[in-house]
N, C-alpha and C positions, 0 to 999 in steps of 0.2 A: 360651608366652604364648597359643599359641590356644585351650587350652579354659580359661582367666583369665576369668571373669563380668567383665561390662566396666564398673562401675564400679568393681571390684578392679583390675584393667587397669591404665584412666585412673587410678587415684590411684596405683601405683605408679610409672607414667612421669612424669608432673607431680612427685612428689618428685624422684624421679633426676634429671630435667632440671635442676627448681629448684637442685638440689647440687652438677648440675656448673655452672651460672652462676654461683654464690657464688663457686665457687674459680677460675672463668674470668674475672669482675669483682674480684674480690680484685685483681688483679695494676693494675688501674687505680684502685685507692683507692675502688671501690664495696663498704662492705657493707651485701652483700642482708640477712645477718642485722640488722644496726641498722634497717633501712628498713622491712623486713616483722615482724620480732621485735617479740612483745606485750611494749607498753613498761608499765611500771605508769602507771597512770592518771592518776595527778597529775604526772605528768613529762610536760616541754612538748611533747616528740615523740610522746606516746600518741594514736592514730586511733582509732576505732571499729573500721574496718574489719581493726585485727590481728588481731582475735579469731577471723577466720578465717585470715589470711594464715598466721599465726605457727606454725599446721598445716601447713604446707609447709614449714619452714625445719627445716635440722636444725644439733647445734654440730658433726660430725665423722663418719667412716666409720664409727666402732662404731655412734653413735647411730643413722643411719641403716638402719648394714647391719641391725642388733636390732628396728626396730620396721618395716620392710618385709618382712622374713620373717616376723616375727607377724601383716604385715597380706595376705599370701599365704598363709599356712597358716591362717588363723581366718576372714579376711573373704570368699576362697573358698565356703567351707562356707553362712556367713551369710546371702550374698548371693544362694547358689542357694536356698535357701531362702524368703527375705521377698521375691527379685527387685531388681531395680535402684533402683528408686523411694523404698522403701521403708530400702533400704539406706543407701543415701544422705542422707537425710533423718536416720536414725539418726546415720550419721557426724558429719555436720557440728553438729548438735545437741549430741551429747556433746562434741565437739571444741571448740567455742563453751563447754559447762558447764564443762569442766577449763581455759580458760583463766578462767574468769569467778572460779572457787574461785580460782585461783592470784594474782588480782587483791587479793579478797579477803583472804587468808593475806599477801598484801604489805602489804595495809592493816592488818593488824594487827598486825603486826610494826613497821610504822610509830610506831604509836601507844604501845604498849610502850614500843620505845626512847626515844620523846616526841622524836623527829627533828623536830617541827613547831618547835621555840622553836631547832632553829639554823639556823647559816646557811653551815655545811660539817661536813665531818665527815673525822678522820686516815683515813686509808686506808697504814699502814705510815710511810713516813718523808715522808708527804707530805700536805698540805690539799687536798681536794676541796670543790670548793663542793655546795654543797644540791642544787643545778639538775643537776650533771652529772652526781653520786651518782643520785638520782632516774631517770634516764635509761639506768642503766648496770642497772637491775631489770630485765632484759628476759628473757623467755621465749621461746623455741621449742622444737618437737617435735611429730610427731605423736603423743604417746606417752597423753596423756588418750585419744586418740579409740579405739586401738589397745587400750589396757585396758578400754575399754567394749563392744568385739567379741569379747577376751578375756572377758568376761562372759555378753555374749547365747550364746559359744559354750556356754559350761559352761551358761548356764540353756536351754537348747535341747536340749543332750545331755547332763545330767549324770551317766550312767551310762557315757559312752565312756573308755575306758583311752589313756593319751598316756604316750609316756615321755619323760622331762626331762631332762635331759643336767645333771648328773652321775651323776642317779638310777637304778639298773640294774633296777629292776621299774616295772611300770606305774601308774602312777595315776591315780585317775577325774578327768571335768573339772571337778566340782564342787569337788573335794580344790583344784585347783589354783588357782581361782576364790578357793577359801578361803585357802588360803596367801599367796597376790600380792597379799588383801589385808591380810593380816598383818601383812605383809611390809614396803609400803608405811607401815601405820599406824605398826607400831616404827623405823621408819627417817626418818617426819618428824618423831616426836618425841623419838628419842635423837641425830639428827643433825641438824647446822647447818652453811651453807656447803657444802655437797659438790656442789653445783653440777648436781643432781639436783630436780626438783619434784616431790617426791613425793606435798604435795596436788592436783597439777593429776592426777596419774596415778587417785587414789583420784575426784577431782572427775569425773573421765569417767567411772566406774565407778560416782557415782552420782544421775549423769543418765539413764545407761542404766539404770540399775535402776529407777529413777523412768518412763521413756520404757515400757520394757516391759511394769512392774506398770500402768500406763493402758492400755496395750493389749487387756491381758490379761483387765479387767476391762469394755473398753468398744471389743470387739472388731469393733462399724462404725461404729468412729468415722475413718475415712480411709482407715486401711490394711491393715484387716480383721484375722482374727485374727494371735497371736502367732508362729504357724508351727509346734507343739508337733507336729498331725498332717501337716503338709509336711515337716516336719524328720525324720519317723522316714519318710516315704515315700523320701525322702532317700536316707537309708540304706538300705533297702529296695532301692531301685535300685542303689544299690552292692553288694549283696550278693546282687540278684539275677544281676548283670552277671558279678562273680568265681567264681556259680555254675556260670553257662554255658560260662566259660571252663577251669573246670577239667572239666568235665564233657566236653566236645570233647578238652580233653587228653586225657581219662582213657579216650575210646571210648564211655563209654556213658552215663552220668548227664549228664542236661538240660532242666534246668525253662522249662517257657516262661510258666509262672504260678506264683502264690503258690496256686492253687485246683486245679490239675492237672500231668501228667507230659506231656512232650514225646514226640511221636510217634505212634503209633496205639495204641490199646487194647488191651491181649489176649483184653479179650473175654470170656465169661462159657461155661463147659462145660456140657456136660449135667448136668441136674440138680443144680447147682452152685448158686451164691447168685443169690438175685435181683438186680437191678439197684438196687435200693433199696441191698439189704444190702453189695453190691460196692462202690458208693459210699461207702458210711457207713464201711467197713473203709478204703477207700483215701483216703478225705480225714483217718481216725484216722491213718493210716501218716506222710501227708504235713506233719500236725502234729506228728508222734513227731520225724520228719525237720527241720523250720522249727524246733522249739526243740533240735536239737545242733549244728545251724549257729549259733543264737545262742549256743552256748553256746562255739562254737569262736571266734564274732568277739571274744566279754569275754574269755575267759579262756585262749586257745590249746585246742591240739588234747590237748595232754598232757593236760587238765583232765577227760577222757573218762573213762568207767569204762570196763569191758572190757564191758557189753554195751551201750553206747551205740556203741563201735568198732565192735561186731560188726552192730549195727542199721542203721549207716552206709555201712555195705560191703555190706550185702546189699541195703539199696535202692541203690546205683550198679550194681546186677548184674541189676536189674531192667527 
């Protein structure tokens, strides 16, 4: 939890908290989900203010445990990137859009059925009144706001490789971005009932894509730009870091810059290259070098030819 950006932090303690109250109040005949859960809007218990509450409520352990590792593993990344502020604002935003679709998608479902001319409706071997039915529309999850992080991730790096559990090769984030919402799309409109919202999941997904493409295009409007050049220094730091570390492993490779080698110079022989030309040759070396490290973080190390091996081994020997 310590190196957790803190408004990643806070939102995953405020969930967990919230979850074990649900089931610590459960036992006293309070539920937090009925009270906080976005009720559909024409039902007499709907507030305004679910549309954020209903973000913090989850129905069960899977739901929770699935979109709190999403929002650890994605909002992470995001957060160090755009900063606290900025993160934040994105969250709750998309969070607010995906219940607002999901209001929406209830309204028209309403209307469809033409639910408005009764005055209950069979629910199995039993009559439910209008009012209670109405009531019983309720949503929670953070699962809108969590696909909308799922999104900035892949539009921030959509060249980075993940791998997806069942899936046994890599795939890029953008692939994955596309799939989820595929995914999403065939699954609200081949399925009913499953007790899944799947437009409130797509509704975050495209708030945020709304939130971003203004960003991107009106880059001091608040929150300045989208992060596209923070986002790859980002990485950069990541990959400078695991450079250093292998490099102390290894005895002797150790970059302290993207622009130079670690430790003293060797220096320039008699009538050897000018200092111009020594330069020029060892900033060529050091770019030969930056693209097969990029090329071992995409595609592993196997992906090498034999003299990118050999070019890699002889600058650690240097």
């Amino acid at each position: 939890m310590r190196n957790i950006p803190v408004v990643t932090k806070n939102l995953l303690v405020i969930n967990v908290l919230v979850f074990i109250a649900t089931y610590v109040l459960s036992g006293s005949n309070i539920d937090l989900n009925e009270l906080l859960g976005l009720h559909f809007f024409l039902a007499s218990d709907f507030h305004v203010w679910q549309l954020v509450s209903y973000m913090f409520m989850h129905g069960g352990f899977t739901h929770i445990l699935m979109n709190m590792f999403m929002l650890w593993m994605f909002g992470m990344v995001v957060e160090n990137v755009w900063g606290p502020r900025k993160f934040l604002f994105y969250y709750l935003v998309c969070g607010i859009g995906a219940g607002l679709c999901q209001e929406l998608a209830q309204y028209a479902a309403y209307v469809v059925e033409g639910l408005a001319q009764y005055d209950s409706v069979r629910m199995g071997g039993s009559i439910v009144p209008m009012s209670v039915y109405l009531n019983m529309m309720t949503t929670v999850g953070a699962s809108g706001a969590i696909y909308a992080v799922l999104l900035a991730f892949g539009m921030l790096f959509p060249e980075e490789r993940m791998f997806i559990i069942p899936i046994p090769i890599p795939i890029k984030a953008k692939w994955i971005v596309m799939g989820s919402v595929a995914v999403e799309l065939f699954s609200a409109i081949g399925t009913s009932n499953d007790g899944v919202a799947h437009l409130a999941h797509l509704g975050g997904m495209l708030f945020g894509f709304l939130l971003i493409r203004y960003w991107k295009k009106h880059p001091y409007s608040g929150y300045g730009d989208f992060g596209m050049n923070r986002g790859q220094q980002f990485f950069d730091r990541m990959k400078h870091t695991w450079e250093q570390r292998s490099g102390h492993r290894a005895g002797g490779y150790d970059r302290q810059s993207r622009s130079g080698w670690a430790g003293t110079s060797q220096g320039n022989t008699a009538g050897s290259d000018s200092d111009w030309d020594y330069n020029a040759r060892r900033k060529r070396e050091q770019e030969e070098v930056d693209r097969i490290l990029d090329k071992i973080r995409k595609s592993g190390y196997d992906s090498l030819s034999k003299e990118e091996k050999q070019k890699l081994f002889d600058s650690s020997r240097k």
